[in-house]
N, C-alpha and C positions, 0 to 999 in steps of 0.2 A: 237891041244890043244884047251879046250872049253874057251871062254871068261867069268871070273866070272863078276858075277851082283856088282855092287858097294858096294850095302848094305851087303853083304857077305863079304868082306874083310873088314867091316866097323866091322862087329860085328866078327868079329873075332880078331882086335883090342881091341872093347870090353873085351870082355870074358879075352882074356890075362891082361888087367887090372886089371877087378874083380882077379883073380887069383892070381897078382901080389900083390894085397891089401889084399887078406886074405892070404897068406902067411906071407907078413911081419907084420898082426897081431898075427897069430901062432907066430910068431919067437920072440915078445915084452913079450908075454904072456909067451915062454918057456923062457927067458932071465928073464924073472920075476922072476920065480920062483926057475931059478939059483941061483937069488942073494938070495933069501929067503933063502936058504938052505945056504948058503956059509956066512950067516947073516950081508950082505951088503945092503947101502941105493942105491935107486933104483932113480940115478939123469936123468934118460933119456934113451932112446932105443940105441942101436950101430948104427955109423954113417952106416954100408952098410943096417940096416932097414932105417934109415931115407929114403935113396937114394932109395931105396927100393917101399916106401912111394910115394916118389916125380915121378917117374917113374911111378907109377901104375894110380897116379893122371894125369899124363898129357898124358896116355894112355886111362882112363877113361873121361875128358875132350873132348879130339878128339872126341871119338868114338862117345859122345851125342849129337855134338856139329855138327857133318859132317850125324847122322840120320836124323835131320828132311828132307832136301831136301832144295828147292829152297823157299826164300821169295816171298809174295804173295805183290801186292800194298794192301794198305791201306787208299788210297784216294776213296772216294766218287763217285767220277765221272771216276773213272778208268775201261776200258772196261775186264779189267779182274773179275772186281766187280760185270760184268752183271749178271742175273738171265737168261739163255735162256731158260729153261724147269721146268715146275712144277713136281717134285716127280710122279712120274709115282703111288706112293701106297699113299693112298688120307685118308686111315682108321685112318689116328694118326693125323690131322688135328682137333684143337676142336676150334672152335667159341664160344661155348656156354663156359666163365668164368668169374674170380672174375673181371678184367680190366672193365667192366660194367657197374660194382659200381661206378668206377670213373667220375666224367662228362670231356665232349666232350673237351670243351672248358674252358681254365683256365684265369680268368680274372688279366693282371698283374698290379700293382698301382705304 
């Protein structure tokens, strides 16, 4: 049996969210339009769309919430923060801009 990649059951969580969230909009929208015809006032969606709702939401939560990956530091002097290599393609470097205008040195009083 192959081992699946993380992100693969990650976004398949996904997806069953989205899906669970546009269903129980279909099902608000067809319940709408029940009460339209049936010429009833329209106080709220049926409790199994809420649950519906709340499920697709903390299906869709997860799934954003478990893609990015690992946190990086954010301190300054953290050796994760090192630069060890310049960009190997050098062509999108531009020196020559507007920062120029500014002078060097900002005198504070």
């Amino acid at each position: 049996m192959e081992k699946k990649e993380p992100w693969a059951r990650v976004s398949v969580v996904g997806v069953l969210g989205v899906l669970l969230l546009s269903h129980a909009a279909y099902s608000t929208i067809q319940y709408r339009s029940l009460l339209k015809i049936t010429d009833e006032q329209f106080s709220g969606p049926p409790i199994n769309v809420v649950m519906e709702l709340i499920a697709g939401l903390v299906l869709c939560m997860w799934a954003a919430l478990t893609v990015p990956g690992k946190f990086l530091s954010i301190l300054p002097h953290s050796d994760e923060n090192r630069v060890v290599a310049l960009p190997t393609n050098l062509d999108f470097m531009i020196f020559n801009h507007r920062g120029k205008a500014f002078p060097l040195s900002i005198d504070a009083k």
